[in-house]
KOLGU-4560 file (N, C-alpha, C; in nm, 3 decimals, padded with zeros to 5 digits):
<recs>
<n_xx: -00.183 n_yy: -00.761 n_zz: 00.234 ca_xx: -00.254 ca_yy: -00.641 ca_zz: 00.200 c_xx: -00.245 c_yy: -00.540 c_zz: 00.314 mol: A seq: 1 type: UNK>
<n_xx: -00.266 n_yy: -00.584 n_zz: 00.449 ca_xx: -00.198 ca_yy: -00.509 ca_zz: 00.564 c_xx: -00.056 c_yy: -00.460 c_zz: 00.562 mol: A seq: 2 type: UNK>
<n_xx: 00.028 n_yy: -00.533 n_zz: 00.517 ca_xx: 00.123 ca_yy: -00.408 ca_zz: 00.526 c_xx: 00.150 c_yy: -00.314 c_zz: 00.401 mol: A seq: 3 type: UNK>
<n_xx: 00.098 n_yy: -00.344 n_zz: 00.317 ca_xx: 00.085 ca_yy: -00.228 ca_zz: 00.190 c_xx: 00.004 c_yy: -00.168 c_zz: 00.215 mol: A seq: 4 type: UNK>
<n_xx: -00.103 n_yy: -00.148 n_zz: 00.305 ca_xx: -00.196 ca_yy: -00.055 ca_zz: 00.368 c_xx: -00.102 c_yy: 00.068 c_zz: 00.476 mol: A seq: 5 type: UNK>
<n_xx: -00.082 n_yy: -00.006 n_zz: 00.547 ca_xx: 00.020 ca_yy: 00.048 ca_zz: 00.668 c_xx: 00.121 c_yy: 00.107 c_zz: 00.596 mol: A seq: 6 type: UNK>
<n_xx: 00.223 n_yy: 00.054 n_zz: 00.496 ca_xx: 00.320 ca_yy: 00.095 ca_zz: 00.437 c_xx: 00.299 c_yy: 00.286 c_zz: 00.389 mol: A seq: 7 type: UNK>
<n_xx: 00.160 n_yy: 00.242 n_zz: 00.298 ca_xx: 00.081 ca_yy: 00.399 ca_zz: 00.206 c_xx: 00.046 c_yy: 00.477 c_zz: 00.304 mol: A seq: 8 type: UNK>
<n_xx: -00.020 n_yy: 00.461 n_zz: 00.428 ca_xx: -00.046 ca_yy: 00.507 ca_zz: 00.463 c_xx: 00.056 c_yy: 00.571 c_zz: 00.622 mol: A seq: 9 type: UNK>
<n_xx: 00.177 n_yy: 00.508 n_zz: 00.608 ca_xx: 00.288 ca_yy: 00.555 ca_zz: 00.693 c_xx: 00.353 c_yy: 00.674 c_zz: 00.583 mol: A seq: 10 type: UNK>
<n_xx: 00.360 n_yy: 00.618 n_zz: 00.497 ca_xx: 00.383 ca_yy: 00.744 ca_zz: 00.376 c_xx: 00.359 c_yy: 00.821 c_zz: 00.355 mol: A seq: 11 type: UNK>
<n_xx: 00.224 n_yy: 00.837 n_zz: 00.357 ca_xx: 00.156 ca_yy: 00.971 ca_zz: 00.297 c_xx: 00.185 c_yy: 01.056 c_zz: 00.407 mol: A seq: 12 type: UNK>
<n_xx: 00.167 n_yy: 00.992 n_zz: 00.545 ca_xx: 00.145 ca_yy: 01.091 ca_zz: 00.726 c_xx: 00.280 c_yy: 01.082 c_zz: 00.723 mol: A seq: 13 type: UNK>
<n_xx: 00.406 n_yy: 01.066 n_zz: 00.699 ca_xx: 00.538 ca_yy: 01.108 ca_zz: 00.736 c_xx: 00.563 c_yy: 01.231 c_zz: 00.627 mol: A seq: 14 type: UNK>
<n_xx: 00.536 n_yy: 01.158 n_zz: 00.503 ca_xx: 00.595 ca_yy: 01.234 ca_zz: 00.353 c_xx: 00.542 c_yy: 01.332 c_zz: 00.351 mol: A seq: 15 type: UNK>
<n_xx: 00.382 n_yy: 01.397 n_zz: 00.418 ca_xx: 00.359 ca_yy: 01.512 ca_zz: 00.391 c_xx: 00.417 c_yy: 01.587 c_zz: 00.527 mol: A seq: 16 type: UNK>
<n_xx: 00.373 n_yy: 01.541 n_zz: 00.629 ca_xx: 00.448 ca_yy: 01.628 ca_zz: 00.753 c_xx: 00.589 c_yy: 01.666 c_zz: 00.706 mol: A seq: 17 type: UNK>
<n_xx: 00.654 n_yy: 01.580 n_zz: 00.652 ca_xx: 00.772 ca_yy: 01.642 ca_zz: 00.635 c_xx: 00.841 c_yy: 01.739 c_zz: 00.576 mol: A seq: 18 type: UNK>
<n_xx: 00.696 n_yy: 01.736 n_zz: 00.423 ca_xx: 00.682 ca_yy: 01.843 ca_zz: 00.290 c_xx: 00.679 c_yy: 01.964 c_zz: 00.371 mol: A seq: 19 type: UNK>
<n_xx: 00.604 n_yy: 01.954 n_zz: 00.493 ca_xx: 00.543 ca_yy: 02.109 ca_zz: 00.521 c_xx: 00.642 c_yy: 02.157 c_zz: 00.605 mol: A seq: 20 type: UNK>
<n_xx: 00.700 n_yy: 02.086 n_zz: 00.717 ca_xx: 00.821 ca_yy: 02.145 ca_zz: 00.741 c_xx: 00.928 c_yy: 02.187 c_zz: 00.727 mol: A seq: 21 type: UNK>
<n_xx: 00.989 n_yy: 02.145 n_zz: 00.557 ca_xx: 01.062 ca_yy: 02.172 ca_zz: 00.524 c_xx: 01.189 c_yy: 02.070 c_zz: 00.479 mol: A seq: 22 type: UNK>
<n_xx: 01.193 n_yy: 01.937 n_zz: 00.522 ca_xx: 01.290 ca_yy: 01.866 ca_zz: 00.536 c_xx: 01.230 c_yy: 01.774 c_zz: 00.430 mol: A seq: 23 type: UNK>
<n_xx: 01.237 n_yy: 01.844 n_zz: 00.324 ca_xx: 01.257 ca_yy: 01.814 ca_zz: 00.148 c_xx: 01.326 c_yy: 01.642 c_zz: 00.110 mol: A seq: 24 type: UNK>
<n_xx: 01.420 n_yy: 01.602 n_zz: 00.207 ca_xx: 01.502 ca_yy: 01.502 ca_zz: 00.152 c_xx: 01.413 c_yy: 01.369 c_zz: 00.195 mol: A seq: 25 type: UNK>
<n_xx: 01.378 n_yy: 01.394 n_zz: 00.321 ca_xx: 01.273 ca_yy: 01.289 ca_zz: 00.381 c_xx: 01.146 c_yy: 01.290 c_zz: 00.323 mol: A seq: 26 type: UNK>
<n_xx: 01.028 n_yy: 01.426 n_zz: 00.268 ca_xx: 00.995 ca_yy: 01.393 ca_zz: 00.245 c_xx: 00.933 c_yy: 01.309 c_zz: 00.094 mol: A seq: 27 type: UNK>
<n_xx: 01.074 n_yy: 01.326 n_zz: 00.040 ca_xx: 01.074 ca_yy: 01.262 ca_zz: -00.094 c_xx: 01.105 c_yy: 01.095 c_zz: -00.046 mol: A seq: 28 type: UNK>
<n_xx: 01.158 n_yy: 01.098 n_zz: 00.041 ca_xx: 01.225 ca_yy: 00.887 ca_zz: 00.069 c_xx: 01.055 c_yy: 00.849 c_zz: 00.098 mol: A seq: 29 type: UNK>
<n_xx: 00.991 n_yy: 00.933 n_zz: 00.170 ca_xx: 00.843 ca_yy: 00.839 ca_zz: 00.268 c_xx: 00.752 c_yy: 00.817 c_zz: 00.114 mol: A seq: 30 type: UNK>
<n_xx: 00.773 n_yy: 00.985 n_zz: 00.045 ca_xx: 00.649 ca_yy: 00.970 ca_zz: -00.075 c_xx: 00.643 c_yy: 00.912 c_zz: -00.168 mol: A seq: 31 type: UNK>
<n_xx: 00.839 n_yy: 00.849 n_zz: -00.188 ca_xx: 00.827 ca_yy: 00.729 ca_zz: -00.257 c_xx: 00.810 c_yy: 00.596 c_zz: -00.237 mol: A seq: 32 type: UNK>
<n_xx: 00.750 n_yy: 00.572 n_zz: -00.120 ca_xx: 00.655 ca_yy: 00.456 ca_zz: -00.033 c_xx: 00.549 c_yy: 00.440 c_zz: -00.079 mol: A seq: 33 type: UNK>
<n_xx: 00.464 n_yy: 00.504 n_zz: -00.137 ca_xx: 00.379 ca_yy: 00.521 ca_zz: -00.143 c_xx: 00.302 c_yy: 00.454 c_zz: -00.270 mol: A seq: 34 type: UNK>
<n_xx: 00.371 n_yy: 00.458 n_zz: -00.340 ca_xx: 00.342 ca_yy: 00.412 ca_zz: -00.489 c_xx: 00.382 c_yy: 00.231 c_zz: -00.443 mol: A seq: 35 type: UNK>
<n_xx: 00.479 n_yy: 00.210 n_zz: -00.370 ca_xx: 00.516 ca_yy: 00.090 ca_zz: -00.335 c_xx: 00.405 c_yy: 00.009 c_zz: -00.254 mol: A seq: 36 type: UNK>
<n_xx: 00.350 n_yy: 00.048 n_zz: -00.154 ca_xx: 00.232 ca_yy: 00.026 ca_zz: -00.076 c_xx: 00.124 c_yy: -00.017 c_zz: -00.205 mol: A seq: 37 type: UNK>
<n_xx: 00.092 n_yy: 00.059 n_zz: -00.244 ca_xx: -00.020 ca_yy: 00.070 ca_zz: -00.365 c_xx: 00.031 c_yy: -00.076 c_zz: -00.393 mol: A seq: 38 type: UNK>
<n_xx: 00.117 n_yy: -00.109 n_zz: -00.450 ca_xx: 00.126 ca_yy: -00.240 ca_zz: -00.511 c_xx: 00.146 c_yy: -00.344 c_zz: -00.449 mol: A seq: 39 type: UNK>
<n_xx: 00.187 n_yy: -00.316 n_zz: -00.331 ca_xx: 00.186 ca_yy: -00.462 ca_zz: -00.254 c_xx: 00.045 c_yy: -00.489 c_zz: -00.211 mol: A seq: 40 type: UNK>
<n_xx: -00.067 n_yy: -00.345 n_zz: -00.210 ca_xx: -00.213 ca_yy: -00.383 ca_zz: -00.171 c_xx: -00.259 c_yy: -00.463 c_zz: -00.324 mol: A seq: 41 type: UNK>
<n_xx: -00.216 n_yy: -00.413 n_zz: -00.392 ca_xx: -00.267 ca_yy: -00.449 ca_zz: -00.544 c_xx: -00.247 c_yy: -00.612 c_zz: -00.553 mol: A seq: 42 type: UNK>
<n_xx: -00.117 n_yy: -00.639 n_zz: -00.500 ca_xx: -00.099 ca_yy: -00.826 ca_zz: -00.526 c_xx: -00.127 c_yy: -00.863 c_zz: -00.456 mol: A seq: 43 type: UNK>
<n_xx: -00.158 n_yy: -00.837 n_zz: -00.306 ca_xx: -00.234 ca_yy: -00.892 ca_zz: -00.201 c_xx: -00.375 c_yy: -00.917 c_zz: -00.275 mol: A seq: 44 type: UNK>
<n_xx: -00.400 n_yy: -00.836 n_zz: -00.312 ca_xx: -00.587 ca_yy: -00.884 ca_zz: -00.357 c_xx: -00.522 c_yy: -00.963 c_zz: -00.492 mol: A seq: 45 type: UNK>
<n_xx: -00.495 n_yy: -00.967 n_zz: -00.590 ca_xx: -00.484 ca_yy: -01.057 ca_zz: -00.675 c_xx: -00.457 c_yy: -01.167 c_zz: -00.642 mol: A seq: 46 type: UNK>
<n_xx: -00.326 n_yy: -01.213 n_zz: -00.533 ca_xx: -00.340 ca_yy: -01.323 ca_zz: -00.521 c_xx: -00.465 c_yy: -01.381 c_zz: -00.419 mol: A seq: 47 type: UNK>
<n_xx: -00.524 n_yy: -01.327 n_zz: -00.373 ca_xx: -00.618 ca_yy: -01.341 ca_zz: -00.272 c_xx: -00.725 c_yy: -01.413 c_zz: -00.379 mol: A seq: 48 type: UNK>
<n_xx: -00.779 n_yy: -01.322 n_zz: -00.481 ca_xx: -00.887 ca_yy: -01.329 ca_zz: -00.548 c_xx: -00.849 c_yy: -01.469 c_zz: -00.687 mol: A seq: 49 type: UNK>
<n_xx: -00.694 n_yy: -01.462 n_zz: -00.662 ca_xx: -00.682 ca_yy: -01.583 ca_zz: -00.785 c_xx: -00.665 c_yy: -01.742 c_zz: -00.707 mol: A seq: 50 type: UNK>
<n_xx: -00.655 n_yy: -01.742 n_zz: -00.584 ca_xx: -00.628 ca_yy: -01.876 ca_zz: -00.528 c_xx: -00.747 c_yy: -01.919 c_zz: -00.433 mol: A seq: 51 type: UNK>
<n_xx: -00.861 n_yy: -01.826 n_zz: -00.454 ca_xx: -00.965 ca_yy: -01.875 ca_zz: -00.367 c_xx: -01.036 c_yy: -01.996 c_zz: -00.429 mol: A seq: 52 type: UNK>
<n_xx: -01.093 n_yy: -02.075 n_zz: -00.348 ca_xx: -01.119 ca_yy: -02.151 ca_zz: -00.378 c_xx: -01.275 c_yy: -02.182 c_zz: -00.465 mol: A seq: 53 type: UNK>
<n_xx: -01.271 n_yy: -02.261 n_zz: -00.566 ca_xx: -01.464 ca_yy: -02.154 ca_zz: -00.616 c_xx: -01.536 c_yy: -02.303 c_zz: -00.604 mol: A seq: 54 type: UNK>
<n_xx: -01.643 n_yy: -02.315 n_zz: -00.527 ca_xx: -01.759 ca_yy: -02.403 ca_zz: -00.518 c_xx: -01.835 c_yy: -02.400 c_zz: -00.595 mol: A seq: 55 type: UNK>
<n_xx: -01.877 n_yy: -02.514 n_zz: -00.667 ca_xx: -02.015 ca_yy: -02.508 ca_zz: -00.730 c_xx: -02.091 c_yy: -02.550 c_zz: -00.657 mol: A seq: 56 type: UNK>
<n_xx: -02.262 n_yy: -02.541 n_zz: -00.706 ca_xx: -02.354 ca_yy: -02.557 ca_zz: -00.636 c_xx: -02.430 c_yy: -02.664 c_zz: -00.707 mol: A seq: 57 type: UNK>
<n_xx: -02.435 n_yy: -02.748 n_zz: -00.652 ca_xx: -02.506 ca_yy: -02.866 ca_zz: -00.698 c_xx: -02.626 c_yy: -02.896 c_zz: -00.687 mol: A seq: 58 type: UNK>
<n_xx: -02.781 n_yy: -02.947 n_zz: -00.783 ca_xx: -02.862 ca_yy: -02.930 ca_zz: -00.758 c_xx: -02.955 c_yy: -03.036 c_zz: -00.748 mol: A seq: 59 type: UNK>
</recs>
């Protein structure tokens, strides 16, 4: 989930700096990171949340 964090968010801070300066080609490669990040955070928590382990409580 850390590096699909890091990934989106290296994306967004390259892909827009780059929008505004002008260098159009780069910042289309970073902003399509971005959508990629999103999903590697997305299966990080799924598998996180599907292999935990669940306790019952016994009484």
């Amino acid at each position: 989930m850390v590096v699909g964090a890091l990934l989106t968010l290296a994306g967004m801070i390259v892909g827009f700096d780059a929008l505004f300066y002008g260098t159009d080609e780069i910042a289309k490669y970073f902003l399509s990171l971005v959508p990629l990040g999103v999903l590697v955070v997305f299966t990080g928590l799924v598998t996180v949340v599907l292999t935990e382990q669940r306790h019952k409580k016994r009484q």
